[in-house]
C-alpha positions in Angstrom: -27.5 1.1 43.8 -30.2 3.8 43.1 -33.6 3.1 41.8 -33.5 2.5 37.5 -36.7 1.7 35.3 -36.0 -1.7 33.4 -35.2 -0.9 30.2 -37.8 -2.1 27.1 -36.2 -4.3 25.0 -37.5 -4.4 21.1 -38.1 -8.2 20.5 -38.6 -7.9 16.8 -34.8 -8.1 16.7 -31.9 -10.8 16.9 -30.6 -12.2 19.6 -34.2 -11.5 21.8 -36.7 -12.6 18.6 -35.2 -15.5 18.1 -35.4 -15.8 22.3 -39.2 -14.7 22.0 -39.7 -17.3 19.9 -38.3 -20.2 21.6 -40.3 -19.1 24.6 -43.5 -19.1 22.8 -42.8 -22.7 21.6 -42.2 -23.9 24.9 -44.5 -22.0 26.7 -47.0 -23.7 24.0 -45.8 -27.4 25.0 -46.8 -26.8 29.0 -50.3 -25.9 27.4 -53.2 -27.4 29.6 -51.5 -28.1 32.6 -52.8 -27.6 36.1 -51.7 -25.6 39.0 -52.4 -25.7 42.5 -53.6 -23.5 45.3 -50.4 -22.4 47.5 -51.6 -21.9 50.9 -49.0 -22.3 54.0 -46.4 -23.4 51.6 -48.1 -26.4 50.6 -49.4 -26.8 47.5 -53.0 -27.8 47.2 -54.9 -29.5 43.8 -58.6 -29.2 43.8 -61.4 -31.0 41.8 -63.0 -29.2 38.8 -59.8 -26.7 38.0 -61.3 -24.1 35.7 -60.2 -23.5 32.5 -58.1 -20.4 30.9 -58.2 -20.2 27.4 -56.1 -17.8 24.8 -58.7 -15.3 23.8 -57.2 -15.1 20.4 -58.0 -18.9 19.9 -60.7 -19.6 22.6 -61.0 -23.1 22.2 -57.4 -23.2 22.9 -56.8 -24.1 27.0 -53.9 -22.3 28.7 -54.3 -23.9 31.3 -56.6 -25.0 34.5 -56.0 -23.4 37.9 -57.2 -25.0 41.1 -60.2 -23.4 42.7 -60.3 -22.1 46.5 -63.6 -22.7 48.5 -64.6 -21.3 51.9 -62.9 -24.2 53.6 -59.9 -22.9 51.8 -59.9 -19.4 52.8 -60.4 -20.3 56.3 -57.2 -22.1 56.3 -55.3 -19.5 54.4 -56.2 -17.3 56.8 -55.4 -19.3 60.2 -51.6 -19.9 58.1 -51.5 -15.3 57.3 -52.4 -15.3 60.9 -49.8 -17.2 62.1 -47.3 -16.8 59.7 -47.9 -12.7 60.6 -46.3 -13.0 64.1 -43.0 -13.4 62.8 -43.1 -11.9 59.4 -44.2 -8.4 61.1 -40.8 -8.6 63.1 -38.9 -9.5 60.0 -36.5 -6.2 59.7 -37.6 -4.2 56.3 -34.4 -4.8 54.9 -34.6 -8.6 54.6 -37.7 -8.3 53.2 -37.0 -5.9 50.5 -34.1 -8.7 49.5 -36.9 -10.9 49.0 -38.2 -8.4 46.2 -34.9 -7.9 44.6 -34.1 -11.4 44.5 -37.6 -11.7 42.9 -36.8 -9.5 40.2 -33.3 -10.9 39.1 -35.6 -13.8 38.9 -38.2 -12.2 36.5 -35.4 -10.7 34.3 -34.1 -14.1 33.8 -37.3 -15.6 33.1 -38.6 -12.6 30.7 -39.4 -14.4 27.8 -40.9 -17.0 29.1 -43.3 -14.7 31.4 -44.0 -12.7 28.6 -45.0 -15.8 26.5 -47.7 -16.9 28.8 -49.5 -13.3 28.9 -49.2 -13.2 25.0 -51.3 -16.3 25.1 -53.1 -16.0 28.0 -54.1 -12.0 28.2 -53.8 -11.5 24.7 -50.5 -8.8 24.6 -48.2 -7.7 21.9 -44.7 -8.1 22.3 -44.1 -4.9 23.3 -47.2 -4.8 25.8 -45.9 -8.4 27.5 -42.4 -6.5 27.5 -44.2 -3.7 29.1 -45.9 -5.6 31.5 -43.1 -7.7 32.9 -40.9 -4.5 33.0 -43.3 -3.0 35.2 -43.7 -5.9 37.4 -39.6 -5.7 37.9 -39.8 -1.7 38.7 -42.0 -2.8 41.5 -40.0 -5.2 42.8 -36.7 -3.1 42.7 -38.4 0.0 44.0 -40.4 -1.0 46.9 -37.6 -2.6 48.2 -35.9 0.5 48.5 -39.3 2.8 49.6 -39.2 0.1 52.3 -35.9 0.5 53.3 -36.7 4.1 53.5 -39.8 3.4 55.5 -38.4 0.9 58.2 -36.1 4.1 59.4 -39.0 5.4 60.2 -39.9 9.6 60.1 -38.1 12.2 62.0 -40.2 14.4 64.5 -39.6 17.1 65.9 -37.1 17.4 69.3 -38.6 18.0 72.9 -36.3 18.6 75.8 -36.1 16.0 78.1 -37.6 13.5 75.6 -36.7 11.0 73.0 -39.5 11.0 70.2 -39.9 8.6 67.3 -42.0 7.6 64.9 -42.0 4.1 63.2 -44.2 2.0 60.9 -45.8 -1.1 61.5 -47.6 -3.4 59.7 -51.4 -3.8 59.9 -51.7 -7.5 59.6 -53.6 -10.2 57.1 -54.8 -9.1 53.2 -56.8 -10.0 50.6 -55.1 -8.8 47.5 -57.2 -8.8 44.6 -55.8 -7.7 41.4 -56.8 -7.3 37.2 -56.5 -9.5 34.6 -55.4 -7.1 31.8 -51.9 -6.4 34.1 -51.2 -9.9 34.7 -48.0 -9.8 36.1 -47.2 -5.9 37.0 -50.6 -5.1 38.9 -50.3 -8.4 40.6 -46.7 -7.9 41.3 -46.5 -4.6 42.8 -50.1 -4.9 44.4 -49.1 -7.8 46.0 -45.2 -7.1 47.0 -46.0 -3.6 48.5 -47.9 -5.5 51.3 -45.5 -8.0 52.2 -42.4 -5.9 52.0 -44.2 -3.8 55.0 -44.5 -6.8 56.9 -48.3 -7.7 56.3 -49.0 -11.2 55.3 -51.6 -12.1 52.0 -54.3 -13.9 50.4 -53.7 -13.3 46.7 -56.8 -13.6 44.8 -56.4 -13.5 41.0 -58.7 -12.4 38.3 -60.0 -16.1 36.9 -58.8 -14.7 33.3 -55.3 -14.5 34.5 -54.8 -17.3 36.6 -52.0 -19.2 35.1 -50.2 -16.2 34.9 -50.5 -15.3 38.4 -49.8 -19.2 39.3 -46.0 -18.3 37.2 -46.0 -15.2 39.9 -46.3 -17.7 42.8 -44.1 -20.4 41.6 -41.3 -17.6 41.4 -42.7 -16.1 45.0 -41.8 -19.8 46.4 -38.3 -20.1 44.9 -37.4 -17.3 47.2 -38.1 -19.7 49.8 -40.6 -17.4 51.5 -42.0 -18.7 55.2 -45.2 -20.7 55.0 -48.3 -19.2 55.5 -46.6 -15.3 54.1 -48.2 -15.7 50.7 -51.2 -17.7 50.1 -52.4 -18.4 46.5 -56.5 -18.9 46.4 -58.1 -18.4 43.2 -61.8 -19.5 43.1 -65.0 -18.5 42.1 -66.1 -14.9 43.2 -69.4 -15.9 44.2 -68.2 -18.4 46.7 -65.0 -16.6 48.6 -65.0 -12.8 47.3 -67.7 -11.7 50.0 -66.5 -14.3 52.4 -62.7 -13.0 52.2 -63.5 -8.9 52.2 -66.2 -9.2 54.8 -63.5 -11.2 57.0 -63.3 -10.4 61.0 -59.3 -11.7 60.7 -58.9 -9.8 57.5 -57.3 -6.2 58.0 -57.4 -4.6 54.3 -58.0 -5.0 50.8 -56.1 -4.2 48.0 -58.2 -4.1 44.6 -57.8 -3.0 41.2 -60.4 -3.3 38.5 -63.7 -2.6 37.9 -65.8 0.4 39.3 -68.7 -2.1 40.3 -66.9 -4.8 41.7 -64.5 -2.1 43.5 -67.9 -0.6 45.1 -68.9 -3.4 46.3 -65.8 -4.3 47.7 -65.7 -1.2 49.7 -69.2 -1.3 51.0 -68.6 -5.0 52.2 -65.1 -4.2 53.9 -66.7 -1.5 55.7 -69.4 -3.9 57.1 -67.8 -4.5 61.0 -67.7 -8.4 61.4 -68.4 -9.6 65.1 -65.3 -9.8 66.7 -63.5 -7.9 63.9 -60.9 -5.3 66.0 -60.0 -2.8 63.3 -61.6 -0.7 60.6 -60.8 -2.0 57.1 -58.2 -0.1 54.5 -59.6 -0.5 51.0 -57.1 0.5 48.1 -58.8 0.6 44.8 -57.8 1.3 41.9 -61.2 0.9 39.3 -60.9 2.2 36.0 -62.1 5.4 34.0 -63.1 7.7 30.9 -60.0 9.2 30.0 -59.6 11.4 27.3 -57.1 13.5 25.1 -58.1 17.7 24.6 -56.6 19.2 22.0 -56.3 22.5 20.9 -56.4 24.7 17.9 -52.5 25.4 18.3 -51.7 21.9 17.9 -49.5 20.0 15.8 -52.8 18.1 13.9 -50.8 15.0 13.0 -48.8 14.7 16.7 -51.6 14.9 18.6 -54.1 12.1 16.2 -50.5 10.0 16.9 -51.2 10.2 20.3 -55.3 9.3 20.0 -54.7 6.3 18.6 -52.0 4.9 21.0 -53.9 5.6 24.0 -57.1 4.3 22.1 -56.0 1.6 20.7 -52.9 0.0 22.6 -53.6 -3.4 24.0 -57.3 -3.1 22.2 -58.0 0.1 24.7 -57.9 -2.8 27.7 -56.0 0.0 29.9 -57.6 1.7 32.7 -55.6 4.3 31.4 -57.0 4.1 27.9 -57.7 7.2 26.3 -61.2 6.4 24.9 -62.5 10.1 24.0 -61.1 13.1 22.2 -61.7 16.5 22.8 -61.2 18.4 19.8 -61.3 22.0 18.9 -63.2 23.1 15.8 -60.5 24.9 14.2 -58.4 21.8 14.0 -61.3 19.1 14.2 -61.4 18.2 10.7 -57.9 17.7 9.7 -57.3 15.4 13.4 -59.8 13.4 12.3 -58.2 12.8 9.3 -55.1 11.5 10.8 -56.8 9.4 13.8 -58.9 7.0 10.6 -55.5 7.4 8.6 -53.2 6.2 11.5 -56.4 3.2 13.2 -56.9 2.0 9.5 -53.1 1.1 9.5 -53.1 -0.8 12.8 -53.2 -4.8 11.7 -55.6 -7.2 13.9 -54.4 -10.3 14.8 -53.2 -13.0 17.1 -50.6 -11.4 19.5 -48.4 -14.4 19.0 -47.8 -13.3 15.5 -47.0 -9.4 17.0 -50.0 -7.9 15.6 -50.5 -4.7 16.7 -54.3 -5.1 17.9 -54.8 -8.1 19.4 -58.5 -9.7 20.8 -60.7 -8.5 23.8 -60.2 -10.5 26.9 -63.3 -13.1 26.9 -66.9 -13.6 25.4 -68.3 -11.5 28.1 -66.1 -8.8 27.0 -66.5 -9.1 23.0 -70.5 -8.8 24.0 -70.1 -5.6 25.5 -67.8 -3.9 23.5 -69.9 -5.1 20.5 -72.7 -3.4 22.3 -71.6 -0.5 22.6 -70.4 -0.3 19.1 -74.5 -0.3 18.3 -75.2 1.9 20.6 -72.3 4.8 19.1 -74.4 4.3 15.5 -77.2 5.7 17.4 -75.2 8.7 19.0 -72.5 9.3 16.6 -70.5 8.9 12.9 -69.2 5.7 12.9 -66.1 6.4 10.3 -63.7 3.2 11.0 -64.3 0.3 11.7 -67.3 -1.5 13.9 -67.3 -4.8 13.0 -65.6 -7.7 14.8 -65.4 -11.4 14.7 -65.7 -14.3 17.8 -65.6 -17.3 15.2 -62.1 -18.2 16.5 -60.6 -15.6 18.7 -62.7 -12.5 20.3 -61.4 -9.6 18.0 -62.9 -6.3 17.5 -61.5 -3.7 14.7 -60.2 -0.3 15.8 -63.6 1.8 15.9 -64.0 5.5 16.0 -66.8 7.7 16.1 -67.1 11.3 15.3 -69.5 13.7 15.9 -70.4 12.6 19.6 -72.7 14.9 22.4 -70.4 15.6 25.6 -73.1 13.5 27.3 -73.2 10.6 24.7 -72.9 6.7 26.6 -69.8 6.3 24.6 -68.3 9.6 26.3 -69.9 8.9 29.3 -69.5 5.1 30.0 -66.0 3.2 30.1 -66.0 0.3 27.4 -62.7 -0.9 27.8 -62.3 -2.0 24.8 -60.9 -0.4 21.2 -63.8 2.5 20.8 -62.9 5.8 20.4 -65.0 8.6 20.5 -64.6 12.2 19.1 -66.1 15.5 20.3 -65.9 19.1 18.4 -65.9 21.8 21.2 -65.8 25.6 20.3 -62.9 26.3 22.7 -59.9 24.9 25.1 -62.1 25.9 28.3 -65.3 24.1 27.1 -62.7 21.1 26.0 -61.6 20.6 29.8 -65.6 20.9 31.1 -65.9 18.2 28.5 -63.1 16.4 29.8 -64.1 16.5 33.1 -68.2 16.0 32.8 -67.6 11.9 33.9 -68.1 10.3 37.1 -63.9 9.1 36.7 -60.8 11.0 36.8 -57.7 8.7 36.3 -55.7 10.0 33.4 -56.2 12.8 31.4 -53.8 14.4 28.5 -53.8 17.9 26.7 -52.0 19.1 23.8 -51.2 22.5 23.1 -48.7 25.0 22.4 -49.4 28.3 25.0 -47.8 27.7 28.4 -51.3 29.6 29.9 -53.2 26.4 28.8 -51.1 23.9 29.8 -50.9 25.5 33.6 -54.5 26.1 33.1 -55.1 22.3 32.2 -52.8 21.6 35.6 -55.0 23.0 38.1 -58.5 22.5 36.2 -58.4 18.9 34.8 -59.7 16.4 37.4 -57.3 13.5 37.1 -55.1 11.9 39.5 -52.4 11.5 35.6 -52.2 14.4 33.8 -49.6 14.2 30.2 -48.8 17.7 28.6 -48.3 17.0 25.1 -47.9 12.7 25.1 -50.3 10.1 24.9 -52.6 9.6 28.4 -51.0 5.3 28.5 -47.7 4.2 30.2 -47.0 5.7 33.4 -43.4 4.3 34.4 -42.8 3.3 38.2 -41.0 5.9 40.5 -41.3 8.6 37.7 -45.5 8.9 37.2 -47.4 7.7 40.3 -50.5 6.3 38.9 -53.9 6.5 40.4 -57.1 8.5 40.2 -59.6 10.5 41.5 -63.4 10.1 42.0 -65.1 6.4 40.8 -61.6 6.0 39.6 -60.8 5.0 43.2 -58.5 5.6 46.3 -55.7 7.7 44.0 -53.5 5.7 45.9 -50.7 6.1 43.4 -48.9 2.9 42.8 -45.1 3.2 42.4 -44.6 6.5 44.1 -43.6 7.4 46.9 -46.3 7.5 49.3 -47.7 3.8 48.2 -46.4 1.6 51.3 -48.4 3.6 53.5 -51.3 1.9 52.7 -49.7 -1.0 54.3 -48.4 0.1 57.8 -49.8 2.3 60.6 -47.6 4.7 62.4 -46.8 4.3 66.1 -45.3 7.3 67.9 -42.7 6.0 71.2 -41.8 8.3 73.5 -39.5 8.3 76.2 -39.1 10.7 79.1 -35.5 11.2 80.5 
């Protein structure tokens, strides 16, 4: 059966409202339970689980994950070792069932997985059916990329010689992965190693824990050999350095943010004694990504645009597009429907489907609230800049106008719901605006002249480019997503090229 994105399904509708609904409840009634570590198949309950709480009610407890310590690690990475040896011989067939069986799995569990990212990562109902959507796409197409891949790649013929070329796996991981894609990021970061035959230590974000716990719970109904997938949240500060910097380890596969990603790199590429192999680092770490827009623009389509990329999931996308690019002839009247179109958005708990939910955590709120005082200094604050932590850690839609090229806010990723808005004097200067960051993830121009949008092709530095849509929601197997510069590796998740990360090609040949 070829490769088909999961369908979105609207939730504000019967039968799958009322099925929303019931999930929430019951999702609600397992609150403040505890989950274990999962390493060689066993599960494993530590003292002083750490809390996750709903960041729209942050006295509220999610739940309390087990944390991993050194002594932990070590053992989940004697059980990757060991369980390796036979998983690397697993054909890439039977392994790609594994994924497919995982994502009937997820499609049957839907609501339910959606439920526990509404209250734990603070989605909308359509961002949760986003997310697990994206998760499934994974699933179902890096099965069949594997597939592909374990035929190997046809070289070219040589009397008197057979020649192939295969793919093997490289060996143990640490797979690190975001808390503001709970269940896709995880999900495809996570099955693209195994499916190639590697085996993992799967490291959550600690603001996404239980979430990734309801990842592992379905990983193990598959029945999965011990020691393939091991499940070791903990503390940064105790196993992050301790994992990356590894001899046994063989790669790292990370996504989130630029700082933690650089250091990450640095101390993978640290040679451990008796380490045999040069580290792989994928990382995926964020970016400044903004909208240019032109003075043959529809005004209204492309403000439409602004404020989905701004503002969807309270601009906690990587993807989020945080600055527009606007050309004086149009500036004015844009402007006028980005406030029109943000001042509409409702804020709220995303259990109630509000369209703007809260920031992630405390830690969070702080710096987004900071950098709404540091846009009155550099810019026209025209909607919004106020926020409230009393109960849950929301922040209003906030826009600024007016900013310098080389303002903090147009400089500096917030990740958060701030916009910022440039005037430039023409489309050229808008794409040396647009690319004057240290990023280059995803990047989206509107105009009408077919010379512009070829020119914005080959000239905007971006690993996503959109002609004429919002910069958010690449889809599996159709948009490769990944960037360029401090946005990381460009490694492009759900295309094509994506398993290679994973394997190393060995060439056989055979004289007659």
């Amino acid at each position: 059966m070829p490769y088909r994105n999961e369908p979105p399904i609207d939730f504000t509708t019967a039968p799958h409202k009322d099925k929303l609904l019931a999930a929430l409840e019951q999702v609600k009634a397992q609150f403040g339970k505890t989950y274990p570590l999962y390493i060689n198949g066993k599960q494993i309950q530590t003292e002083n689980p750490l809390a996750s709480v709903n960041p729209a009610k942050h006295r509220e407890v999610v739940g309390y994950v087990s944390q991993a310590n050194q002594k932990h690690i070590d053992e989940a990475i004697d059980a990757a070792k060991k369980a390796f040896e036979s998983w690397r011989h697993t054909s890439f067939e039977e392994r790609a069932m594994y994924l497919m069986k995982a994502a009937e799995i997820m499609r049957r569990r839907k609501p339910e997985l959606m439920a526990w990212q509404i209250y734990e990562s603070g989605k909308n109902w359509a961002e949760a059916d986003g997310d697990v959507n994206e998760a499934i796409d994974f699933l179902e197409y890096y099965a069949r990329q594997a597939i592909r891949l374990g035929k190997g790649v046809e070289v070219e013929p040589y009397p008197g010689e057979d020649n192939r070329m295969m793919y093997l796996p490289l060996g143990v991981g640490v797979v690190i992965p975001p808390w503001n894609f709970p269940l896709a990021i995880l999900t495809g970061t996570t099955v693209a190693a195994l499916v190639t035959g590697n085996t993992v230590l799967l490291k959550p974000s600690p603001l996404s824990s239980v979430m990734a716990a309801k990842f592992v719970e379905i990983m193990d109904e598959l029945r999965l050999p011990a020691g393939v997938l091991n499940f070791v949240p903990g503390p940064p500060e105790e196993i992050g350095d301790y994992m990356v910097g590894h001899k046994d380890v063989r790669f790292v596969s990370f996504t989130g943010s630029k700082t933690t990603g650089l250091h990450i790199d640095e101390t993978a590429h640290k040679k451990a004694e008796g380490q045999r192999w040069i580290k792989r680092v994928v990382a995926e770490m964020g970016g400044k990504d903004g909208i240019v827009v032109d003075e043959t623009s529809d005004p209204e389509e492309a403000a439409a645009a602004i404020v989905a990329s701004a503002f969807g999931f309270q601009g906690q996308k990587c993807s989020a597009g945080s600055r527009a690019i606007i050309h004086e002839a149009i500036y004015d009247k844009v402007v006028e429907h980005i406030v029109e179109k943000a001042k509409a958005l409702s804020v709220g708990a995303p259990a109630e489907n509000f369209a703007v939910g809260p920031v992630i955590d405390e830690k969070s709120f702080a710096k987004v609230t900071g950098y709404i005082e540091i846009g009155k200094k550099e810019a026209k604050l025209v909607l919004g800049g106020t926020a409230d932590d009393s109960e849950g850690y929301f922040v209003n839609p906030t826009v600024f106008i007016d900013a310098a090229p080389d303002a903090r806010i147009m400089q500096e990723e917030i990740f958060g719901p701030v916009l910022a808005v440039c005037k430039v004097k023409s489309f050229e200067e808008g794409i040396e605006v647009f690319n004057n960051t240290e990023y280059g993830l995803t990047g989206s121009v509107f105009s009408r002249l077919r010379e512009r949008l070829e020119y914005a092709r080959q000239n905007m530095d971006c690993g996503n480019l959109y002609l004429n849509r919002k910069c958010t929601g690449s889809l599996v197997g159709i948009q490769p997503f990944g960037g360029f510069n401090m946005s990381g590796t460009d490694a492009k998740a759900g295309g094509p090229d994506y398993l290679l990360n994973f394997v190393q090609p060995k060439t056989v040949t055979e004289q007659f």
